[in-house]
Rosetta silent file (secondary structure, phi, psi, omega in degrees, C-alpha in Angstrom):
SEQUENCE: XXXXXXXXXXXXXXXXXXXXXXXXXXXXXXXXXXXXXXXXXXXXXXXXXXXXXXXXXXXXXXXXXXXXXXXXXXXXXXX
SCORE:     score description
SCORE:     0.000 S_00000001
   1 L     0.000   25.617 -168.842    4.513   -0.220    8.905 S_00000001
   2 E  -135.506  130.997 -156.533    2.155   -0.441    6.087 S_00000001
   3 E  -116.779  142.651  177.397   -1.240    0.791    6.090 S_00000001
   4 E  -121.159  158.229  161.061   -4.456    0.350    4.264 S_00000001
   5 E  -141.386  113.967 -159.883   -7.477    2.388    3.245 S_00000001
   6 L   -92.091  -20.281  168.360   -9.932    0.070    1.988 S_00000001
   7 L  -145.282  128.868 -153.892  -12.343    2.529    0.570 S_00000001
   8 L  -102.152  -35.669 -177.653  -10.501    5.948    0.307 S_00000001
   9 L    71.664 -174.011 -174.293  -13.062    7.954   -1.224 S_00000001
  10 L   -88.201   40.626  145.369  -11.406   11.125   -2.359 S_00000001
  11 L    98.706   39.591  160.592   -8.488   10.668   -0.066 S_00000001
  12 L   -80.954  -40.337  179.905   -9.107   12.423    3.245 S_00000001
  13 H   -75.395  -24.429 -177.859   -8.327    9.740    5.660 S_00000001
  14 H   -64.222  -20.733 -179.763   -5.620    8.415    3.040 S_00000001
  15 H   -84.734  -64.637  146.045   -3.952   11.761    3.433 S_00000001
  16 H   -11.207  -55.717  159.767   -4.245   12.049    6.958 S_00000001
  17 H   -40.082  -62.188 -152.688   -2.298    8.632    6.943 S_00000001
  18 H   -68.407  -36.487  167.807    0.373    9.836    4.794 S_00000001
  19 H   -53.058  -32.618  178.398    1.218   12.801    7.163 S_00000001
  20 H   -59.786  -42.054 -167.552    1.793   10.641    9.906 S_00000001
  21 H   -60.633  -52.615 -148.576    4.605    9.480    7.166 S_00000001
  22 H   -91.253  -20.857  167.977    6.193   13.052    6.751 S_00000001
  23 H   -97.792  -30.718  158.894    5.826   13.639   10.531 S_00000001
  24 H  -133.260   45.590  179.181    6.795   11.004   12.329 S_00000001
  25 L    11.759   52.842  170.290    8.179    8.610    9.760 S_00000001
  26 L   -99.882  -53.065  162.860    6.470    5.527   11.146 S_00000001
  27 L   -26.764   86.170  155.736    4.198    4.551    7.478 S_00000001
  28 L   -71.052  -19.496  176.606    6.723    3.213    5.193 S_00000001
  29 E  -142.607  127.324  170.603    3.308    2.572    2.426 S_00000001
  30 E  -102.470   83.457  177.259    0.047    3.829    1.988 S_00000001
  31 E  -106.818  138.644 -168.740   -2.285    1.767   -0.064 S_00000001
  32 E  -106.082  141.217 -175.886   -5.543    3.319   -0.955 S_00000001
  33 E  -103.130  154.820  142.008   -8.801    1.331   -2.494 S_00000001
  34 E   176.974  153.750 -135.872  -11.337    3.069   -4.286 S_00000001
  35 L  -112.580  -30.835 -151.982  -13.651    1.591   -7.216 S_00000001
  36 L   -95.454  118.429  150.318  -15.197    5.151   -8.853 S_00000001
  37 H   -27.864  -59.108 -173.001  -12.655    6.880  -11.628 S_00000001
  38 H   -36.565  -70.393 -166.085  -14.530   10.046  -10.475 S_00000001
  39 H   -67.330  -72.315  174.397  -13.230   10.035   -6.971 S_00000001
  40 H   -49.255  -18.459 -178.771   -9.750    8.988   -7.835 S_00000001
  41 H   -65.433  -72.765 -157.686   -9.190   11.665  -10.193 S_00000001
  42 H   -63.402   -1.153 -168.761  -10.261   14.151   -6.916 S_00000001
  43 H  -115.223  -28.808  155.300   -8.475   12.095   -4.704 S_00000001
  44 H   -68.218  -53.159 -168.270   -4.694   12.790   -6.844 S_00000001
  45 H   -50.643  -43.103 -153.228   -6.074   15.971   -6.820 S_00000001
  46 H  -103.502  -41.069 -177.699   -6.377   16.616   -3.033 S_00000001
  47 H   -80.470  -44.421 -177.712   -3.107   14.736   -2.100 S_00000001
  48 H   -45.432  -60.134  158.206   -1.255   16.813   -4.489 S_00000001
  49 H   -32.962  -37.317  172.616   -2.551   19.553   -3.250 S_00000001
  50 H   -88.502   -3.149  161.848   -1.433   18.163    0.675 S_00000001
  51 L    76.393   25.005  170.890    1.746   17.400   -0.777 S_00000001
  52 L   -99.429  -20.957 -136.376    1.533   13.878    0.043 S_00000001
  53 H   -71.025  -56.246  136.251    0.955   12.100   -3.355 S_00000001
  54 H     2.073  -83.639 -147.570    4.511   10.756   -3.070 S_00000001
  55 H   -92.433   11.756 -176.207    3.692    8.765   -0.120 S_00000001
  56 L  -136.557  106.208  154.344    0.313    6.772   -1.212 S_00000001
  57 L   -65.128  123.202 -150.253   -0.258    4.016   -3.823 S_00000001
  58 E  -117.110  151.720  177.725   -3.797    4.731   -5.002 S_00000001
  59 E  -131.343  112.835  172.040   -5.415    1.689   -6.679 S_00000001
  60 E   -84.078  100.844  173.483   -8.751    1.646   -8.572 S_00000001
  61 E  -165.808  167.661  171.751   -9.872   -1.313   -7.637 S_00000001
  62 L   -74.424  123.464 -176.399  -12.356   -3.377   -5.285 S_00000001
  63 L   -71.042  -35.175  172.055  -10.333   -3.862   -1.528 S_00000001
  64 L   -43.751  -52.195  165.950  -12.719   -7.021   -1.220 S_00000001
  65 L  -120.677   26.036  140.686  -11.234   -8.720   -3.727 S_00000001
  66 L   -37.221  112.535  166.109   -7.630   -7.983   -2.894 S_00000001
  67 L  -152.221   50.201  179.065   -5.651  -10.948   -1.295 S_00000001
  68 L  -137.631    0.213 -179.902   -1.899  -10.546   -1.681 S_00000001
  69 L   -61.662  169.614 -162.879   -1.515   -7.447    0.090 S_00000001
  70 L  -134.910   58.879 -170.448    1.143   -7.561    3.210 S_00000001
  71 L   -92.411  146.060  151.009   -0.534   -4.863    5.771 S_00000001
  72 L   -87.984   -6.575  174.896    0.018   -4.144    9.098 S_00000001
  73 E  -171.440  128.181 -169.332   -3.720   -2.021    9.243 S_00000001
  74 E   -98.750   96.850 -161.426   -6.582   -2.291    7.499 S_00000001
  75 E   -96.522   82.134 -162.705   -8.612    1.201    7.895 S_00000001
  76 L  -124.427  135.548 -170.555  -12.453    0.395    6.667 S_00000001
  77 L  -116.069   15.274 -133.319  -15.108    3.521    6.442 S_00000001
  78 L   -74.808   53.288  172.493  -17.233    2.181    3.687 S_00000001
  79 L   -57.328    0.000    0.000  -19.115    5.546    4.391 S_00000001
């Protein structure tokens, strides 16, 4: 039940995600990668705004060199 977004960018598919949480409470965690300060600040910005913010740990960090995470889906755009 735990989900990944390995490069989140400023959150649109990470948001997208997290609604599936408030609508059909399948997600129990949403962790989101992204490496640029820039983009996470706009990417808090945008879930707050979707009223999701709640439901996603956002991490500034490289997804690549992650290796303790416990996911059931790994979501990669690197777009």
């Amino acid at each position: 039940n735990t989900v990944v977004d390995a490069f989140a960018g400023v959150g649109g598919t990470s948001i997208q995600f997290a609604k599936i949480v408030i609508m059909l409470l399948v997600l129990k965690i949403n962790y989101s990668f992204e490496l640029d300060n820039k983009r996470t600040k706009y990417f808090r910005e945008n879930a707050i705004i979707y009223g999701v913010w709640d439901k996603i740990d956002l991490i500034c960090g490289d997804f690549l060199k992650c290796r303790d995470l416990n996911v059931d889906l790994v979501f990669i755009n690197p777009d």
